[in-house]
OpenMM code with the backbone's topology and positions (N, CA, C; nanometers):
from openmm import Vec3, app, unit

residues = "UNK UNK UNK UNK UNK UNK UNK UNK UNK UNK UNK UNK UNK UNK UNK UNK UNK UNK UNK UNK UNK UNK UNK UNK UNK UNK UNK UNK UNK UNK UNK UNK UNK UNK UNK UNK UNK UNK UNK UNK UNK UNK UNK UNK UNK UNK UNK UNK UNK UNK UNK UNK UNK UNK UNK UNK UNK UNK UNK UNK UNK UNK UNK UNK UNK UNK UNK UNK UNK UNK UNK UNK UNK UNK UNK UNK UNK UNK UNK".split()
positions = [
    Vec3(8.0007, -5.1659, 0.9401),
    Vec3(7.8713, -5.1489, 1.0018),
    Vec3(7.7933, -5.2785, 0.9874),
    Vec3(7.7178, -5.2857, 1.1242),
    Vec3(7.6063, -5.4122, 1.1015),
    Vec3(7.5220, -5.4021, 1.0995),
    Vec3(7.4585, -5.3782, 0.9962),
    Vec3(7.2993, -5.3357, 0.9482),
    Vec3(7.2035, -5.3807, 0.8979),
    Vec3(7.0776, -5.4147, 0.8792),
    Vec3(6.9760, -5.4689, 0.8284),
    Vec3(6.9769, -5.4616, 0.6605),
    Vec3(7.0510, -5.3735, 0.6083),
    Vec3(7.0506, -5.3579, 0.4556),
    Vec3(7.1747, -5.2696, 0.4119),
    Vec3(7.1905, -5.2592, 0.2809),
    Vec3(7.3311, -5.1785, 0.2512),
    Vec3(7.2699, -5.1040, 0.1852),
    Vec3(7.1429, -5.0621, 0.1458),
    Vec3(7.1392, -4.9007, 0.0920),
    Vec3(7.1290, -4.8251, 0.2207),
    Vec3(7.1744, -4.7362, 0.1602),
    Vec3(7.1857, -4.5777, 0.2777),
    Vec3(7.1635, -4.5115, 0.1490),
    Vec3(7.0723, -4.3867, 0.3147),
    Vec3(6.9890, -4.2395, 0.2529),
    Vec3(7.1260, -4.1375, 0.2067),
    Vec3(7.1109, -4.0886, 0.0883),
    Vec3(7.1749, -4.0233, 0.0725),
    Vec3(7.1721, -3.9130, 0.1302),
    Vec3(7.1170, -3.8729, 0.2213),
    Vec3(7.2179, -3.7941, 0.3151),
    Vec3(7.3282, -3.8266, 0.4023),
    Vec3(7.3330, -3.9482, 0.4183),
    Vec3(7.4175, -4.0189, 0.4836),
    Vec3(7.6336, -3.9883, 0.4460),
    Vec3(7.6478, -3.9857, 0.5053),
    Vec3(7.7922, -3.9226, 0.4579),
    Vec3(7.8938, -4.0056, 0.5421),
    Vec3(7.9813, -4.0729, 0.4758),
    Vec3(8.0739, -4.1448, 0.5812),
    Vec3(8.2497, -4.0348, 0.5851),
    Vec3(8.3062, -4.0447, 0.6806),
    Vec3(8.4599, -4.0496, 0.6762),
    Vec3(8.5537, -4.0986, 0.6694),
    Vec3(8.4925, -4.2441, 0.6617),
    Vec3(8.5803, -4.3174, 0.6138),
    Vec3(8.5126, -4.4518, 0.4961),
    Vec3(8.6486, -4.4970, 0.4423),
    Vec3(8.5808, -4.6120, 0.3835),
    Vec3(8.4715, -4.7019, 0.4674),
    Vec3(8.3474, -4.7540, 0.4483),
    Vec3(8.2325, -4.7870, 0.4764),
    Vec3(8.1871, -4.9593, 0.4249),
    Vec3(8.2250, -5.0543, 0.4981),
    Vec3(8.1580, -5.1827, 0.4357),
    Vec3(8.0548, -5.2338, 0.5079),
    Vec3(7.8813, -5.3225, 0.4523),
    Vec3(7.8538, -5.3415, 0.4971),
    Vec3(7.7883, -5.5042, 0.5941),
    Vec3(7.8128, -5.4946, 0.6421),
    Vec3(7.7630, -5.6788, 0.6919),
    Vec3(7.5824, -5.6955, 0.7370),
    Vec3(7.5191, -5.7474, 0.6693),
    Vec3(7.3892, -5.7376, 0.6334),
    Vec3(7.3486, -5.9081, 0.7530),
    Vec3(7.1865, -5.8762, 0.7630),
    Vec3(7.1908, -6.0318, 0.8543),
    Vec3(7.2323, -6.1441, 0.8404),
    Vec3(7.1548, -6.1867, 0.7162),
    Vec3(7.2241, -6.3371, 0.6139),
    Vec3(7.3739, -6.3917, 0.6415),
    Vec3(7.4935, -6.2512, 0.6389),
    Vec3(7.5957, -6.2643, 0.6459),
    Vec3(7.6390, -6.2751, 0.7788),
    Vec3(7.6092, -6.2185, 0.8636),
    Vec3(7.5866, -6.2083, 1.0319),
    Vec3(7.6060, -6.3466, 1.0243),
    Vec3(7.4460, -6.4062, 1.0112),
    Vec3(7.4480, -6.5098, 1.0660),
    Vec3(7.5351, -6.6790, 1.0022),
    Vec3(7.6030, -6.6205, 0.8608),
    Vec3(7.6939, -6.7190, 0.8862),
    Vec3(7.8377, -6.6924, 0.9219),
    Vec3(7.8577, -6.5684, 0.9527),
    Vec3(7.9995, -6.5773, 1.0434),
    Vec3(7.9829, -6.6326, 1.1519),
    Vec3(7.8477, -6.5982, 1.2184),
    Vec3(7.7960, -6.6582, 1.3714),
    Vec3(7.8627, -6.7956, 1.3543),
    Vec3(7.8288, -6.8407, 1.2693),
    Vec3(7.7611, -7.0173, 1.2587),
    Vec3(7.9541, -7.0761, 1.2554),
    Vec3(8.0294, -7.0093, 1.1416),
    Vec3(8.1248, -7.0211, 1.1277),
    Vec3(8.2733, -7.0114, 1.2521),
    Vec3(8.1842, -6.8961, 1.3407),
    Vec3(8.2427, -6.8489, 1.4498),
    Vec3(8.2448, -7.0203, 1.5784),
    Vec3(8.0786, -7.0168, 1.5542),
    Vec3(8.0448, -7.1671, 1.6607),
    Vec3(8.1232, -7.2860, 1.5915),
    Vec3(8.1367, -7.3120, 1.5237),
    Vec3(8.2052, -7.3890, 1.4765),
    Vec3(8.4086, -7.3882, 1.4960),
    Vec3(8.4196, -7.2929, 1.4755),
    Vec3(8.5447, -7.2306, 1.5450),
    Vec3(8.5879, -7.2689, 1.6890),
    Vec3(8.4930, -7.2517, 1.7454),
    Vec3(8.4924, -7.2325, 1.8923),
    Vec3(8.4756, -7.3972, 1.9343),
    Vec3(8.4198, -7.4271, 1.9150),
    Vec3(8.3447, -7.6089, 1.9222),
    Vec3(8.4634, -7.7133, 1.8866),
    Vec3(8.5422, -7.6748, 1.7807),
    Vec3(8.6452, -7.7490, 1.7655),
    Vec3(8.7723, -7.7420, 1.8731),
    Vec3(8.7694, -7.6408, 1.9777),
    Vec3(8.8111, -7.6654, 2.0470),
    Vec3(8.8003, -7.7404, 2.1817),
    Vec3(8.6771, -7.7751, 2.2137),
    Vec3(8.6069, -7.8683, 2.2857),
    Vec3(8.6625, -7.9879, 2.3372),
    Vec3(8.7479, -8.0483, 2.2497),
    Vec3(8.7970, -8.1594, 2.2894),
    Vec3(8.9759, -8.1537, 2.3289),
    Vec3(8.9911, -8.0025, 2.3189),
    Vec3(9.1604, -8.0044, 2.3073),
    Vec3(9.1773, -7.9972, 2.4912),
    Vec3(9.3255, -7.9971, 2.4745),
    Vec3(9.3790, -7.9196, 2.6163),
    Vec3(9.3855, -7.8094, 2.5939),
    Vec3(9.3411, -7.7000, 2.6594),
    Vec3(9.3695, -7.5424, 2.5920),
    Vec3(9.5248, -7.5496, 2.6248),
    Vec3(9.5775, -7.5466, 2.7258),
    Vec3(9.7261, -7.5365, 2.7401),
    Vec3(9.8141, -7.6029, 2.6139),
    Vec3(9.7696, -7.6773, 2.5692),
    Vec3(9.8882, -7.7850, 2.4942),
    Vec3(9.8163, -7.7010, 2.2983),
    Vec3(9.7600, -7.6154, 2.3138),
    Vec3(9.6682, -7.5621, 2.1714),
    Vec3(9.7811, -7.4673, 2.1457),
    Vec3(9.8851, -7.5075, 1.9740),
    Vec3(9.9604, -7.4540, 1.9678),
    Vec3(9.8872, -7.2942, 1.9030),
    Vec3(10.0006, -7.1922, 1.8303),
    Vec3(9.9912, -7.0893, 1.7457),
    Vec3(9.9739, -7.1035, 1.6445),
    Vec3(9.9772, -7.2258, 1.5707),
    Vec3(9.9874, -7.3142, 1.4358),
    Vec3(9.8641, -7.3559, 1.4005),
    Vec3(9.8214, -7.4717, 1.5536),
    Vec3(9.6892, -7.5070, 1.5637),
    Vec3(9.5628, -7.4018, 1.5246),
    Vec3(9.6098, -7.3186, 1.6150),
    Vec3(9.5006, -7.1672, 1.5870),
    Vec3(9.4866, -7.1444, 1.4348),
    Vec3(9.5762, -7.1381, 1.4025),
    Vec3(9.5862, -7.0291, 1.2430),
    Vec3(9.5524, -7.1217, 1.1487),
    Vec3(9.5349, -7.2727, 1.1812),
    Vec3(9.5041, -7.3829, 1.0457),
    Vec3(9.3402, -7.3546, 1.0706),
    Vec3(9.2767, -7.3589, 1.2106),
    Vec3(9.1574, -7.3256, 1.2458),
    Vec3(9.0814, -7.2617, 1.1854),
    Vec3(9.1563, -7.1015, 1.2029),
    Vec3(9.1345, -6.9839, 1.1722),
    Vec3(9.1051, -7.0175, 0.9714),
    Vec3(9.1916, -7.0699, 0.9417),
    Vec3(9.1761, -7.0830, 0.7762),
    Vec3(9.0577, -7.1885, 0.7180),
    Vec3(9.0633, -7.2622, 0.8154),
    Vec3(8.9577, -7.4140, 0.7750),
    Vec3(8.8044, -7.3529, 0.7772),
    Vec3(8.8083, -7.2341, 0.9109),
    Vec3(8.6872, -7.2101, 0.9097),
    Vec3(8.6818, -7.0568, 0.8637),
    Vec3(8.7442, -7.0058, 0.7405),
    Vec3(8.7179, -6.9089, 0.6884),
    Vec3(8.7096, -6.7630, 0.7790),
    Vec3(8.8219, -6.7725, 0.8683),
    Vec3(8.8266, -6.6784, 0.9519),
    Vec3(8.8939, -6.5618, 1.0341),
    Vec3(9.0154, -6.5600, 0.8611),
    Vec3(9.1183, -6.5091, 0.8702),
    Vec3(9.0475, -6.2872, 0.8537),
    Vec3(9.1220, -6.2120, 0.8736),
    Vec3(9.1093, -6.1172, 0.8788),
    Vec3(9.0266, -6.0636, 0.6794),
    Vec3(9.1153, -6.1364, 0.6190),
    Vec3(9.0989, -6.1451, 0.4825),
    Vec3(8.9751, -6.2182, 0.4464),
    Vec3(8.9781, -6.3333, 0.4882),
    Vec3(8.8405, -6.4448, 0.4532),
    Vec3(8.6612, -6.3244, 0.5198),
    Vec3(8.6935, -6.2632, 0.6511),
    Vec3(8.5949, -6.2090, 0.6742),
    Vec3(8.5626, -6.0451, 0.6051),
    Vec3(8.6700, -5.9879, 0.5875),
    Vec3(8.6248, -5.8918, 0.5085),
    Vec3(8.5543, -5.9032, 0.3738),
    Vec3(8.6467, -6.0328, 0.2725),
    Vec3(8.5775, -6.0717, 0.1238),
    Vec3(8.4776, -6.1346, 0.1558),
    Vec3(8.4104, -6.1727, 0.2080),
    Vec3(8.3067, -6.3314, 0.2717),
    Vec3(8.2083, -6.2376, 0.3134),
    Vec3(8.2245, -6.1704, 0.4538),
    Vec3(8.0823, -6.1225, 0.4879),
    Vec3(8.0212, -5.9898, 0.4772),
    Vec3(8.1155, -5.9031, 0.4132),
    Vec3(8.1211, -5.7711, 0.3668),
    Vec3(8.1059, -5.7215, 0.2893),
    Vec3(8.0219, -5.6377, 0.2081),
    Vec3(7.9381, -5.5757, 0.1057),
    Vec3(7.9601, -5.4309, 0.1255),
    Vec3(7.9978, -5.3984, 0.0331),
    Vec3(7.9980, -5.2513, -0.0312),
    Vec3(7.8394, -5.2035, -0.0058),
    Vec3(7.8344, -5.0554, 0.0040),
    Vec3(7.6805, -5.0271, 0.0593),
    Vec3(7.6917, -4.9249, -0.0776),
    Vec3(7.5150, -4.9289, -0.0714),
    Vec3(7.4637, -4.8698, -0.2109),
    Vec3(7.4068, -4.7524, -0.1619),
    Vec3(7.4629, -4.6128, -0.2128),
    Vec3(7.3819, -4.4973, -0.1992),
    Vec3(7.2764, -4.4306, -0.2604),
    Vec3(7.2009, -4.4293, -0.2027),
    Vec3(7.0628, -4.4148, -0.2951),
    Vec3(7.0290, -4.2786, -0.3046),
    Vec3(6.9986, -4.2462, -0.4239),
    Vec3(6.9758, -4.0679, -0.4817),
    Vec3(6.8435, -4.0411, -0.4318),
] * unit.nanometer
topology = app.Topology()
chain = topology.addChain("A")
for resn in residues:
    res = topology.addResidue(resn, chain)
    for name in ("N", "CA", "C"):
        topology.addAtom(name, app.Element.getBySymbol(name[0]), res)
């Protein structure tokens, strides 16, 4: 979820496991994302290997793993 804060009303009830991404964090995946994207600017997209991608993907913290530990917060239920 992308939400303004990680407490939730305890009435709140999830079905599944629940993480949360708060603005602060938003906005540096954003930033991380533009940066991502920008480095490709100067390539040939055609000649941009699968290799190329995935060193990318790691340099700029943007692996499936890097964004779950990085911009994702456990949410706090409040009594």
């Amino acid at each position: 979820m992308v939400i303004p804060t990680k407490k939730v009303n305890s009435n709140a009830v999830f079905n599944e496991s629940v993480r949360i991404m708060c603005k602060g964090k938003r906005n540096q995946l954003k930033s991380k994302f533009r940066s991502f994207i920008l480095g490709f600017q100067t390539k040939d997209l055609k000649s941009i290997s699968e290799d190329f991608i995935k060193k990318s993907l790691d340099q700029h913290e943007l692996t499936t793993d890097n964004i779950i530990s990085n911009y994702f917060e456990d949410h706090f239920q409040m009594k």
